[in-house]
MDAnalysis code that builds the backbone (N, CA, C; Angstrom):
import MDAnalysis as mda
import numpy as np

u = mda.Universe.empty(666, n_residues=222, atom_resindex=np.repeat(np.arange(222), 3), trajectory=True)
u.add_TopologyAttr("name", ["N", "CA", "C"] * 222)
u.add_TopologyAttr("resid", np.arange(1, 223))
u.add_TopologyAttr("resname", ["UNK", "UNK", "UNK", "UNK", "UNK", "UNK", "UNK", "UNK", "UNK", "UNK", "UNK", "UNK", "UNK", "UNK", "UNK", "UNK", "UNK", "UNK", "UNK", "UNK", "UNK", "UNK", "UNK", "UNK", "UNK", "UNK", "UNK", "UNK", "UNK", "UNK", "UNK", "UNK", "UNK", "UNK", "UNK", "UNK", "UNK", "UNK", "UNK", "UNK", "UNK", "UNK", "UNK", "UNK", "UNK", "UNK", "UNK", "UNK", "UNK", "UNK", "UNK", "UNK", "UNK", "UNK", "UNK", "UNK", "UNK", "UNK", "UNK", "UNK", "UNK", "UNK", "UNK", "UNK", "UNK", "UNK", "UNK", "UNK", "UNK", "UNK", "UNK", "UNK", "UNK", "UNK", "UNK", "UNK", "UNK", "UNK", "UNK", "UNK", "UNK", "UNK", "UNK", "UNK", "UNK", "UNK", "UNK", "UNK", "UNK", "UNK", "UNK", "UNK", "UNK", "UNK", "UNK", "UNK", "UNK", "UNK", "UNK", "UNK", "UNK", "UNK", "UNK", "UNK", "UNK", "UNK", "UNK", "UNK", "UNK", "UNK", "UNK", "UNK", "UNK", "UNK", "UNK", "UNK", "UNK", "UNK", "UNK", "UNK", "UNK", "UNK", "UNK", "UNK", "UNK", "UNK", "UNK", "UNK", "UNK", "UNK", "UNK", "UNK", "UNK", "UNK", "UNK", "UNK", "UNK", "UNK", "UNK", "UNK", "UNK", "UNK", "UNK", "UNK", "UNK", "UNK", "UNK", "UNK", "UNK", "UNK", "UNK", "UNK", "UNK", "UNK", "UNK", "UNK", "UNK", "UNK", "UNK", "UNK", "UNK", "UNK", "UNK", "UNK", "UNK", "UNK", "UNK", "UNK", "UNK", "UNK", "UNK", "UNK", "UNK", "UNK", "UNK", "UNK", "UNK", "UNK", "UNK", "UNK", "UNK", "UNK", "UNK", "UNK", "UNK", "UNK", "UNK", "UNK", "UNK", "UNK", "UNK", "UNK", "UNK", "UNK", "UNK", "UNK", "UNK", "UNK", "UNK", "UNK", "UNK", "UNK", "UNK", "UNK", "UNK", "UNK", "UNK", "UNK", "UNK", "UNK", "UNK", "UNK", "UNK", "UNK", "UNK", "UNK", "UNK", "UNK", "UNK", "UNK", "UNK", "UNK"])
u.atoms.positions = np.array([
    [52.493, 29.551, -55.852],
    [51.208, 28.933, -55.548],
    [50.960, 28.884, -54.066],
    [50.913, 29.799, -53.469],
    [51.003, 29.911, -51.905],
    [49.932, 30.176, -51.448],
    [49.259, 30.163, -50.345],
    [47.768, 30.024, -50.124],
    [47.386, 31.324, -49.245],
    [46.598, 31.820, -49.583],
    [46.232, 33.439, -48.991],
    [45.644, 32.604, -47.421],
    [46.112, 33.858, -46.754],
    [45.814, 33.802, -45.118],
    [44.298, 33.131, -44.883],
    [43.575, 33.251, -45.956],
    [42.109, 32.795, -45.797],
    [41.787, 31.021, -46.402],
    [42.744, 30.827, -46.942],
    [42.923, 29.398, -47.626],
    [43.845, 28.691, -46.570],
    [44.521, 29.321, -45.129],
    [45.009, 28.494, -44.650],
    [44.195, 28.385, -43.332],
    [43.061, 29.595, -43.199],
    [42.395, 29.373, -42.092],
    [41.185, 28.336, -42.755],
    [41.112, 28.255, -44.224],
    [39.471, 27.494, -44.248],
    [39.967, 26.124, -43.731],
    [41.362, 25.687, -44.570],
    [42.281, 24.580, -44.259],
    [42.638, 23.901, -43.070],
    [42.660, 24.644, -42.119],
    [43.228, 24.424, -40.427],
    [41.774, 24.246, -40.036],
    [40.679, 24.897, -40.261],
    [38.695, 24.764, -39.825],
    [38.342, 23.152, -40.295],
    [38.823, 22.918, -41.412],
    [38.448, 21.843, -42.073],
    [39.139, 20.263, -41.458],
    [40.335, 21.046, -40.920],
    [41.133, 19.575, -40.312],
    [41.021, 19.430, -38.852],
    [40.419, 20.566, -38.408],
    [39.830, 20.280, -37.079],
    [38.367, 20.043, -37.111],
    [37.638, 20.189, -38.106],
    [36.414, 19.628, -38.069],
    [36.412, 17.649, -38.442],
    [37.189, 17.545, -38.955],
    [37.927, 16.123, -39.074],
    [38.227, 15.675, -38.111],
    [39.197, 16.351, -37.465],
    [39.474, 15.537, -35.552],
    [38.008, 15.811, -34.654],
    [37.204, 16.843, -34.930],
    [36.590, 16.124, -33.972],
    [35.275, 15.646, -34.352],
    [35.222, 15.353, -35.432],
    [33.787, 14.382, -36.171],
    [35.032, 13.066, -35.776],
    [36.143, 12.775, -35.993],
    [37.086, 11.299, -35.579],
    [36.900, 11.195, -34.089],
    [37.285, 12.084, -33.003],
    [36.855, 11.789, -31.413],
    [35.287, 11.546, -31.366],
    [34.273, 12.278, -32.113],
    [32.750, 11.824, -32.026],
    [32.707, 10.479, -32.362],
    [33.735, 9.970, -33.189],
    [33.259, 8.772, -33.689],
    [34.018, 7.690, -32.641],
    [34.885, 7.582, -32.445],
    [35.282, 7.052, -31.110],
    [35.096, 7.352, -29.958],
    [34.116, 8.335, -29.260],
    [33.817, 8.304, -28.432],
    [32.265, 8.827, -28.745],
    [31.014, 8.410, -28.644],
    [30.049, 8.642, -28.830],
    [29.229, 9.506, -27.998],
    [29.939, 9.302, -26.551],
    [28.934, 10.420, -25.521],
    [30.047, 11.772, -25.339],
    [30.511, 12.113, -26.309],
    [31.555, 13.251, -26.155],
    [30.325, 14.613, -26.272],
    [29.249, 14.327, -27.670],
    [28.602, 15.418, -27.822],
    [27.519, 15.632, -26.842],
    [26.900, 14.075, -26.094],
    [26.141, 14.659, -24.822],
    [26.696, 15.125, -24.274],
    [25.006, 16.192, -23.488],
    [25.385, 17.380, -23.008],
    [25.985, 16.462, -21.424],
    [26.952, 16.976, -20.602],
    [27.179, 16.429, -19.351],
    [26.140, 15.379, -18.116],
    [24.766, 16.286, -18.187],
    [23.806, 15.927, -17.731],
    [23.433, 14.492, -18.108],
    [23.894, 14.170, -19.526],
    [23.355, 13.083, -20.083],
    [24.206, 11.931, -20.417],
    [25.233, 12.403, -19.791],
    [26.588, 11.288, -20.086],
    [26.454, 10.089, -18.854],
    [26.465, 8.964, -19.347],
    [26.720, 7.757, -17.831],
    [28.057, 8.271, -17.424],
    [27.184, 7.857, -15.705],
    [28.493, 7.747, -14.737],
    [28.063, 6.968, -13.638],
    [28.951, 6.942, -12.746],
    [28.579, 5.754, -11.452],
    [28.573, 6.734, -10.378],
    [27.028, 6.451, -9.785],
    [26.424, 6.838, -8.921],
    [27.139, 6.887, -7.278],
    [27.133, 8.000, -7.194],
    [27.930, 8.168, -5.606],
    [27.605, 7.595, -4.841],
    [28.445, 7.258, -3.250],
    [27.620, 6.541, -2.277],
    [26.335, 6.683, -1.852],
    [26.242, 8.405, -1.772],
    [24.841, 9.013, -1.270],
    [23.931, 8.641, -2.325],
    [23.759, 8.722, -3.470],
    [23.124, 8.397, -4.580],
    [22.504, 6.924, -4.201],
    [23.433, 6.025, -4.449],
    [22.847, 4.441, -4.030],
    [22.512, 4.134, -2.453],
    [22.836, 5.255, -1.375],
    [21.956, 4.859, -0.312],
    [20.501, 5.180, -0.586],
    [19.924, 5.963, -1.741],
    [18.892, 6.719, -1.261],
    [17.717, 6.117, -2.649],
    [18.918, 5.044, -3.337],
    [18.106, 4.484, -4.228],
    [17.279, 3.102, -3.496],
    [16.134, 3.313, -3.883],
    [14.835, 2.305, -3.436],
    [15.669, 0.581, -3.678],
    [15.289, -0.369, -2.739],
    [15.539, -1.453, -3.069],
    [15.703, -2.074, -4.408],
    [13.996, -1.884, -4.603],
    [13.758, -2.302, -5.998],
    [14.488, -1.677, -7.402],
    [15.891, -1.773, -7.121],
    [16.459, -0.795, -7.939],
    [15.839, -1.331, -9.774],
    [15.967, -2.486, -9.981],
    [15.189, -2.730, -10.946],
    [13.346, -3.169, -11.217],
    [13.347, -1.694, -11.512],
    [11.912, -1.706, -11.353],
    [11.135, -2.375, -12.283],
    [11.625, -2.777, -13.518],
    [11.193, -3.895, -14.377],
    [11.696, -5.215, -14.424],
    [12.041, -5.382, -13.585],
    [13.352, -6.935, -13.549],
    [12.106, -8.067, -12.944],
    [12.258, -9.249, -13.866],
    [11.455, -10.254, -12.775],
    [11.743, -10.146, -11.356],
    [10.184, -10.808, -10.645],
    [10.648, -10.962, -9.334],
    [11.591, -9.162, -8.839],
    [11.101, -8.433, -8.762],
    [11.829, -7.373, -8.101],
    [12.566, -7.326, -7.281],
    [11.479, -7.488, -6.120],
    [11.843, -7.336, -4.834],
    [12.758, -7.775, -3.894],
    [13.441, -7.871, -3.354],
    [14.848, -8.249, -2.749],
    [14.176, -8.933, -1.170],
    [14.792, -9.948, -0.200],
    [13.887, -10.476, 0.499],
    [13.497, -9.538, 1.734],
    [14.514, -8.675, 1.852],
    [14.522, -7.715, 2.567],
    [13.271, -7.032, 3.162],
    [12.468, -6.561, 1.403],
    [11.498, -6.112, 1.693],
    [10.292, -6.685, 1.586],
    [10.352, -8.072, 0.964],
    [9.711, -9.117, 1.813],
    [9.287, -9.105, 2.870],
    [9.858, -9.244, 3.884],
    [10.103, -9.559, 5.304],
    [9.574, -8.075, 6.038],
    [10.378, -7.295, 5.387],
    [9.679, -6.032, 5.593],
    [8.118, -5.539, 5.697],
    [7.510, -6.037, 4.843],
    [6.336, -5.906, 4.052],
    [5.673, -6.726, 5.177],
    [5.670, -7.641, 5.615],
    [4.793, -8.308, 6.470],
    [4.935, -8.022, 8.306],
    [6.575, -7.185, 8.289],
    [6.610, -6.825, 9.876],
    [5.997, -5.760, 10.021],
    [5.783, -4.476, 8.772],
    [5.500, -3.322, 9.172],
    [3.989, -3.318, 8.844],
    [3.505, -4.473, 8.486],
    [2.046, -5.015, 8.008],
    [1.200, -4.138, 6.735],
    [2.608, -4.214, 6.120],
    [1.856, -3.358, 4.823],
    [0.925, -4.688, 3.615],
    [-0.134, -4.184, 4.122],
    [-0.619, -5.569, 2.998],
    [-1.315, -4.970, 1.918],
    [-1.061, -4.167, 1.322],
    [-1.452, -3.747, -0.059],
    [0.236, -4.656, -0.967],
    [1.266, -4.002, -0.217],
    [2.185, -4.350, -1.207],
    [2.276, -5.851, -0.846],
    [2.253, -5.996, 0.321],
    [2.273, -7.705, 0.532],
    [1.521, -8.857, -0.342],
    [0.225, -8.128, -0.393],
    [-1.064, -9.221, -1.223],
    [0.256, -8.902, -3.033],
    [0.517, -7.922, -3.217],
    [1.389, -8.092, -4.585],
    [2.205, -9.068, -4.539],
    [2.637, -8.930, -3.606],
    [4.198, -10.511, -3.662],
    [4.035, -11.336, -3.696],
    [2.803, -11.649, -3.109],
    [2.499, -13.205, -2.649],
    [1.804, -13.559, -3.759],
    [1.454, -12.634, -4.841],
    [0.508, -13.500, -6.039],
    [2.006, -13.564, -7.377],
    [2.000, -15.034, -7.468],
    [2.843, -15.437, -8.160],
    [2.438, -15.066, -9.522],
    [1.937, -15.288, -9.435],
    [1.295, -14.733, -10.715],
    [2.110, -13.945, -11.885],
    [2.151, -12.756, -11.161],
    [2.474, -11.452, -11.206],
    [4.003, -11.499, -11.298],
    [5.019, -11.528, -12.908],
    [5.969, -11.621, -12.636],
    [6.876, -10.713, -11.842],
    [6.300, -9.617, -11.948],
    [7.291, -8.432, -11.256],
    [7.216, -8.098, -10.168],
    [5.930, -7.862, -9.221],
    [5.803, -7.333, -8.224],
    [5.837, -8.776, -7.260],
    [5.421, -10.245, -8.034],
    [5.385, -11.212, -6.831],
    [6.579, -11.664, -6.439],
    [6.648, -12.192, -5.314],
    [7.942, -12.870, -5.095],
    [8.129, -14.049, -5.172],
    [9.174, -14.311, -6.464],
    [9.064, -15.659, -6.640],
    [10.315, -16.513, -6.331],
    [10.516, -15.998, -4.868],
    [11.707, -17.551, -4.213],
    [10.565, -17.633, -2.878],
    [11.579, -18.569, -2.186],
    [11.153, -19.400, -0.773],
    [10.155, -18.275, 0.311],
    [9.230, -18.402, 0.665],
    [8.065, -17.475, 1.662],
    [9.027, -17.335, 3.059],
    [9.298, -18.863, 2.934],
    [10.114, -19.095, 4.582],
    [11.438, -18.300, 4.602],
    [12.033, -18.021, 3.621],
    [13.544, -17.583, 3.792],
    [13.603, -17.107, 4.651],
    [14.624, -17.209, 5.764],
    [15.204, -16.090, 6.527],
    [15.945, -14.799, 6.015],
    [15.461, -13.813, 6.509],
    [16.655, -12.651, 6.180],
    [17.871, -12.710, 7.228],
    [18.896, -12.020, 7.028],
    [20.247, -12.449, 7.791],
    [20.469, -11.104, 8.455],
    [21.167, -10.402, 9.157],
    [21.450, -11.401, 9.871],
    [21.076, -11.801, 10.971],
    [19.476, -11.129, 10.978],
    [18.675, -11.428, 12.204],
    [18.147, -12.726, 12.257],
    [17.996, -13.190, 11.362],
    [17.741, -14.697, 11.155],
    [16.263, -15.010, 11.012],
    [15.258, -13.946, 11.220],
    [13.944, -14.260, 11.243],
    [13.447, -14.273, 9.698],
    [11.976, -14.459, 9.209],
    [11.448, -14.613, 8.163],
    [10.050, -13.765, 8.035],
    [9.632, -14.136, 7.440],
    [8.169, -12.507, 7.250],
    [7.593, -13.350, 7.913],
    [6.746, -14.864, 8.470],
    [5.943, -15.124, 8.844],
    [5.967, -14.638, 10.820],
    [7.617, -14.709, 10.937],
    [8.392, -14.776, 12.224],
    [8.131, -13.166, 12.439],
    [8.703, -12.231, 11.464],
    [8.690, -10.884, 11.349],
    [7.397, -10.340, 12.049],
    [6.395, -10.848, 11.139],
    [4.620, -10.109, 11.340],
    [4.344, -10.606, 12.907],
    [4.871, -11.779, 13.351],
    [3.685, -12.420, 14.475],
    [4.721, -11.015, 15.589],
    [6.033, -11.219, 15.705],
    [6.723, -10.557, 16.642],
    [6.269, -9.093, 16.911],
    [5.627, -8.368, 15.255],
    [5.302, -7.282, 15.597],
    [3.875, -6.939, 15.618],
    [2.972, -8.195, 15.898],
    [1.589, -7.834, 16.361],
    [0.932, -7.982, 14.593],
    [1.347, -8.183, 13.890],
    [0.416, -7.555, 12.483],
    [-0.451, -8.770, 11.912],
    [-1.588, -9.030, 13.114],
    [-2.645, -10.413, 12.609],
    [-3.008, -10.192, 11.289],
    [-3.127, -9.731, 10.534],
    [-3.513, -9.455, 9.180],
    [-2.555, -9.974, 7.976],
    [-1.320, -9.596, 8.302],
    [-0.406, -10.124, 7.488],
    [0.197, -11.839, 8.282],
    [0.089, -11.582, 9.367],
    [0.379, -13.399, 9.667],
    [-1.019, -14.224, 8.685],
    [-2.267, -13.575, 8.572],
    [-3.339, -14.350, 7.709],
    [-2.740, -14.676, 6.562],
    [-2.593, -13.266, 6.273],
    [-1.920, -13.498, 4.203],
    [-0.961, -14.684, 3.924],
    [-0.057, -14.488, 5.105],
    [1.479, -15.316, 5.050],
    [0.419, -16.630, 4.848],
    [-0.495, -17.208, 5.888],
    [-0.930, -18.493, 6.323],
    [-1.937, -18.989, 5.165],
    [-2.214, -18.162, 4.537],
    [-3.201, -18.225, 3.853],
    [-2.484, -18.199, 1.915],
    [-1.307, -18.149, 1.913],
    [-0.314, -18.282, 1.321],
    [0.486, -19.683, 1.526],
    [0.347, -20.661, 2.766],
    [1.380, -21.737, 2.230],
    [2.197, -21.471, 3.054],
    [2.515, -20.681, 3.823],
    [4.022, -20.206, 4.885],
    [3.886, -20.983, 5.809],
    [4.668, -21.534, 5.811],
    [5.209, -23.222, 7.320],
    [5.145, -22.377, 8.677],
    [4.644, -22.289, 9.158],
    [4.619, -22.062, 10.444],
    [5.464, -23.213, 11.762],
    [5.888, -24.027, 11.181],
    [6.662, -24.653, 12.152],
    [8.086, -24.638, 12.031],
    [8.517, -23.487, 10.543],
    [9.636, -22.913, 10.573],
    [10.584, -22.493, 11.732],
    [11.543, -22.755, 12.480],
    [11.856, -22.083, 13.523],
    [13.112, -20.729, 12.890],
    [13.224, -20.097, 13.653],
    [14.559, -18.903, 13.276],
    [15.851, -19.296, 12.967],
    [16.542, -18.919, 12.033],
    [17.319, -19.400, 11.824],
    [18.964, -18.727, 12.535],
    [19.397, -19.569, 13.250],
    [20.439, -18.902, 14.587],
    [21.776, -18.760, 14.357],
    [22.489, -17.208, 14.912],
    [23.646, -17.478, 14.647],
    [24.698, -17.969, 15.224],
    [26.046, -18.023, 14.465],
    [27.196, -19.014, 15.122],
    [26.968, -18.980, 16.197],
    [27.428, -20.214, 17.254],
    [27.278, -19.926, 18.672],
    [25.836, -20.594, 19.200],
    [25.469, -20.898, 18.540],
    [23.738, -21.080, 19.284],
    [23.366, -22.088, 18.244],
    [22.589, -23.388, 19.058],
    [21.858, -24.079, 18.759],
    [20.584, -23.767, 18.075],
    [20.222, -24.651, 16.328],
    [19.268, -24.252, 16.309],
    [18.124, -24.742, 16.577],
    [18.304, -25.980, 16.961],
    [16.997, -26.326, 18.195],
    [16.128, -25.439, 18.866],
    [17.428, -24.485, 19.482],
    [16.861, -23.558, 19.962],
    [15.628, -22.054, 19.196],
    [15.810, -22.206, 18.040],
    [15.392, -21.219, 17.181],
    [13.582, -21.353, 17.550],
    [13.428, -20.444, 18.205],
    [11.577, -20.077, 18.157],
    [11.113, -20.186, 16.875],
    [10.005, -20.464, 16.362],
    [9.216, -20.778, 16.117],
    [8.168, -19.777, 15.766],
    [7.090, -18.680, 15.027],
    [5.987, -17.494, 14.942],
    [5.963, -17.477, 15.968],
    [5.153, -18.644, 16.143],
    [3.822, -18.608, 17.206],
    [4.761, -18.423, 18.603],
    [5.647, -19.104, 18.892],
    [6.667, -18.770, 19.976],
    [7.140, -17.178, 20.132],
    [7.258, -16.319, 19.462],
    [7.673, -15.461, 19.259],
    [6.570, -14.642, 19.387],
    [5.326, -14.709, 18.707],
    [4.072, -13.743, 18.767],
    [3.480, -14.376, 20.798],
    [3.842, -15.466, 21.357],
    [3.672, -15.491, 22.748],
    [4.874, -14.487, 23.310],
    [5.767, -14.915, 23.018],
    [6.948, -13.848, 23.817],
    [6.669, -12.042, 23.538],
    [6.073, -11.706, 22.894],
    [5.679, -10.480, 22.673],
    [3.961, -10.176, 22.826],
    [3.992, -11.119, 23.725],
    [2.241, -11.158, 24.562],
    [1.342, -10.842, 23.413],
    [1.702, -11.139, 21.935],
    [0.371, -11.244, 20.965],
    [-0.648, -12.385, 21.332],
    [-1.322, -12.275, 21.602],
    [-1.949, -13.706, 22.109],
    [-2.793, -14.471, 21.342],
    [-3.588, -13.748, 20.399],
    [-4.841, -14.228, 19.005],
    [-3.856, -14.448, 18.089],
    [-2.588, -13.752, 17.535],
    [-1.988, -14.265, 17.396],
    [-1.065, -16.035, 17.197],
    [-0.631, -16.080, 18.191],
    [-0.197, -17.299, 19.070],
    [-1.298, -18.366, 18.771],
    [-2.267, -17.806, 18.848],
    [-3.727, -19.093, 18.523],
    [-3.782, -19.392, 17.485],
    [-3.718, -18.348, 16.736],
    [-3.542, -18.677, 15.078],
    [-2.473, -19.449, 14.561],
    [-1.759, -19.062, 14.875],
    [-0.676, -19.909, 14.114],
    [-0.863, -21.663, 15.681],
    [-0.798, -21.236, 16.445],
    [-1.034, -22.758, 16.845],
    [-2.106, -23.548, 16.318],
    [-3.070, -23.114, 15.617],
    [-4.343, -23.969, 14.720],
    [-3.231, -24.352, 13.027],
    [-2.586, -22.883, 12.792],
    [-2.058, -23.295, 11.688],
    [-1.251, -24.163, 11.860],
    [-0.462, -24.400, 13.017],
    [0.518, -25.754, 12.927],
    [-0.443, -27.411, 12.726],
    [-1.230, -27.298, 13.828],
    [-2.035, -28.061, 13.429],
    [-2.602, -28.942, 12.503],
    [-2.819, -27.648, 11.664],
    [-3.851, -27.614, 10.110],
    [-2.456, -28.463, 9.301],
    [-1.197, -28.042, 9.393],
    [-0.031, -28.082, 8.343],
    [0.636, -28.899, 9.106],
    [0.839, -29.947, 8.133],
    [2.035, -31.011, 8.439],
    [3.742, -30.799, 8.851],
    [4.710, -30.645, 9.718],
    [5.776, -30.501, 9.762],
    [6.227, -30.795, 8.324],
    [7.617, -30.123, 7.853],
    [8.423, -30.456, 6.806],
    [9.635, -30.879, 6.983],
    [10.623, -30.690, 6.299],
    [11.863, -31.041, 6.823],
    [13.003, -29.572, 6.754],
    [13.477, -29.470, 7.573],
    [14.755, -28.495, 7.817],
    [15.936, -28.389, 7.705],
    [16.375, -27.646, 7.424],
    [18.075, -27.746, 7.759],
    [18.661, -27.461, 9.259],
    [19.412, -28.409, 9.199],
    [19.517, -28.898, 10.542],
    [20.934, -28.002, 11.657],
    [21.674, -28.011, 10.826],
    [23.175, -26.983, 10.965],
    [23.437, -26.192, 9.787],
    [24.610, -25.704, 10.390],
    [25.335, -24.836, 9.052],
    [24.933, -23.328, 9.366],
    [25.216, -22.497, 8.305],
    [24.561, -20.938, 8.008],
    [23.521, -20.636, 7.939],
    [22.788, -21.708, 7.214],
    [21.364, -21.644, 6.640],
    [20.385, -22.457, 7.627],
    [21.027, -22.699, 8.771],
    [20.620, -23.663, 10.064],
    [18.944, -22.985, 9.783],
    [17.895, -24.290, 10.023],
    [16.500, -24.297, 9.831],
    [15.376, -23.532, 8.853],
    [16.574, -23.685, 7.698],
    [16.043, -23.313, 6.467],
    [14.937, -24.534, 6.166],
    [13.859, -24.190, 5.423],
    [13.056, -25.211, 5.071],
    [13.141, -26.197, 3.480],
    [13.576, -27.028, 3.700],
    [13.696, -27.930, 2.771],
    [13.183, -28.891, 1.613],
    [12.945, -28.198, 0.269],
    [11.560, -28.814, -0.396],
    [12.163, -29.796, -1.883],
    [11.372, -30.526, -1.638],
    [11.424, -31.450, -2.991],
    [12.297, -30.803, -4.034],
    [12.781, -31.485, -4.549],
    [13.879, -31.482, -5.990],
    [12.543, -30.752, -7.331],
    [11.570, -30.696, -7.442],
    [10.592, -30.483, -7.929],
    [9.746, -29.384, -7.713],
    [10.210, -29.004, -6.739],
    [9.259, -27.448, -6.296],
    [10.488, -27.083, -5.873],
    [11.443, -26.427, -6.557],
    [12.441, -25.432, -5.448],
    [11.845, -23.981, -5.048],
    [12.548, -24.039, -3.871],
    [11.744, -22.458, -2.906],
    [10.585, -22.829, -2.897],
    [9.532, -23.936, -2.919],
    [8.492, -23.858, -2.911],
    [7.189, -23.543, -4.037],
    [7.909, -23.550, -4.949],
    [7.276, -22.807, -6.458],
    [6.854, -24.086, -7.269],
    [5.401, -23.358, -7.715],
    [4.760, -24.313, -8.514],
    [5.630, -24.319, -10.242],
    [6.309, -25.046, -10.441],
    [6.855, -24.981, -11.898],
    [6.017, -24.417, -13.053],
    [4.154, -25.245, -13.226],
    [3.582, -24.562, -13.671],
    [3.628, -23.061, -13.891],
    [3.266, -22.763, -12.470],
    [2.770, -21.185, -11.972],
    [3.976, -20.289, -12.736],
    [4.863, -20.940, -12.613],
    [6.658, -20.112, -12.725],
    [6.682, -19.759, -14.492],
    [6.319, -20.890, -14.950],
    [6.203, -20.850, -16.489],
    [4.690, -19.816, -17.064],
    [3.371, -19.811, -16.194],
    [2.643, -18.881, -16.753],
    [3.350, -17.089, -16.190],
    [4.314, -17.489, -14.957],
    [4.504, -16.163, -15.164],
    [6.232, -15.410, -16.199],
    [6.727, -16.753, -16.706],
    [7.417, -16.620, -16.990],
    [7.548, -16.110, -18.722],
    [6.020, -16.116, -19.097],
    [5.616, -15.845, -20.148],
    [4.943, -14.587, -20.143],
    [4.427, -15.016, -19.266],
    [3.865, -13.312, -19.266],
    [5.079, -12.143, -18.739],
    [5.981, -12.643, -18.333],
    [7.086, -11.366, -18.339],
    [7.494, -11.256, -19.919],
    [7.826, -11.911, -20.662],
    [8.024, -12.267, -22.093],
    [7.457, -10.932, -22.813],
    [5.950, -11.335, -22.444],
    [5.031, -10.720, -23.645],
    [5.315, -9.269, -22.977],
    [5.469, -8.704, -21.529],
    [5.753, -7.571, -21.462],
    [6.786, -6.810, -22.067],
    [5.867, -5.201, -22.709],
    [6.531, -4.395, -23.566],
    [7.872, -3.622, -22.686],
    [9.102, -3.900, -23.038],
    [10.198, -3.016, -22.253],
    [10.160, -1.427, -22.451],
    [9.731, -0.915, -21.142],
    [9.375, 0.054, -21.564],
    [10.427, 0.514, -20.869],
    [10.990, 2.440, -21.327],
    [11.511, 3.053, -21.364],
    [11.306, 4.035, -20.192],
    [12.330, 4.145, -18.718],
    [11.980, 4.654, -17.820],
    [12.154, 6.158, -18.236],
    [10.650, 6.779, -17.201],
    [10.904, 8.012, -17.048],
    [12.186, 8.675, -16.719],
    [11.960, 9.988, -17.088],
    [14.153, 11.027, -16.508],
    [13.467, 10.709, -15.074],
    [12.823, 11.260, -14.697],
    [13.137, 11.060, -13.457],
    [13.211, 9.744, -12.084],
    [12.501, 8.455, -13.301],
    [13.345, 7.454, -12.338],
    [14.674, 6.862, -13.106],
    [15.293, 7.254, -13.826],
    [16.651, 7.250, -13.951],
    [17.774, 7.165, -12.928],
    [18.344, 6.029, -13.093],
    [19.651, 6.348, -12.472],
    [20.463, 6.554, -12.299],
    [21.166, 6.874, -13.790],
    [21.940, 7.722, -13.968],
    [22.035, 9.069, -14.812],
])
């Protein structure tokens, strides 16, 4: 009862079609094609990926480009951040934050680099203008300028007026006084970062009802 040369090749086809329908099944991305298998993105890869690496994630934006957004006086994307509204594109922590480790903030950012348009938005938004910079080790932050101090030291001068009416207009708050976070601005147990709880909850619903949609191949990241 011995098996012809063709009964031991169907036999040997059949038990390797078994091992590897068993590796498909323990390993699931064996049959994607390479192109389509996850992997972790090289250094060059994640330098050249955009901030907003999550382009559907509440709140996107990282403060970075925050701060960004109002020094290089881009106010198309700026007027997006600032409307809370808007769960994705607005920014929903503190206006005042400092970025590190320069220590300045978008209101500090815009006046230093001349951009009266976006110091409006900021002011016209709620942004403390009597914020001072927030300083590193070594330095008093007493010492920390102030916009309007800063848009004088860089001879903006309409500038400088503006925000000296906006101090005016706006009541001092309270600060942080030392530490890392030296002249961070300091808000009620009830508004953290400054956020209307309301506002946070209509946009916190409306991220909800948004459909998760499925990124294009080509903003893929892996």
């Amino acid at each position: 009862g011995g098996r012809t040369p063709e009964g031991v090749e169907r036999a040997m086809a059949e038990e390797l079609t078994d091992v590897v329908g068993l590796r498909q099944r323990m390993d699931p991305e064996l049959h994607v094609r390479q192109e389509g298998q996850l992997r972790v993105p090289n250094k060059q890869e994640l330098a050249m990926m955009p901030q907003d690496i999550n382009p559907r994630g509440y709140s996107k934006w990282p403060l970075e480009r925050f701060v960004r957004a109002a020094h290089e006086g881009d106010e198309e994307l700026l007027k997006k951040m600032l409307n809370r509204e808007d769960p994705i594109d607005g920014y929903h922590h503190d206006f005042n934050a400092h970025h590190k480790p320069e220590g300045y903030n978008a209101l500090q950012a815009a006046a230093m680099a001349g951009q009266m348009e976006t110091v409006k938005m900021l002011l016209e938004a709620k942004v403390d203008p009597h914020v001072k910079r927030c300083m590193p080790e070594g330095h008093d932050p007493k010492d920390g300028p102030t916009a309007r101090e800063l848009a004088d030291q860089h001879g903006w001068d309409d500038i400088a007026a503006a925000l000296k009416e906006a101090e005016k207009s706006l009541p001092r708050g309270l600060y942080k006084e030392f530490g890392p976070n030296n002249n961070a601005k300091l808000w009620p147990i009830d508004r953290p970062e400054g956020l209307d709880p309301e506002q946070e909850q209509r946009a916190r619903e409306a991220y909800k009802k948004l459909s998760p949609q499925i990124p294009r191949k080509e903003e893929r990241l892996f």
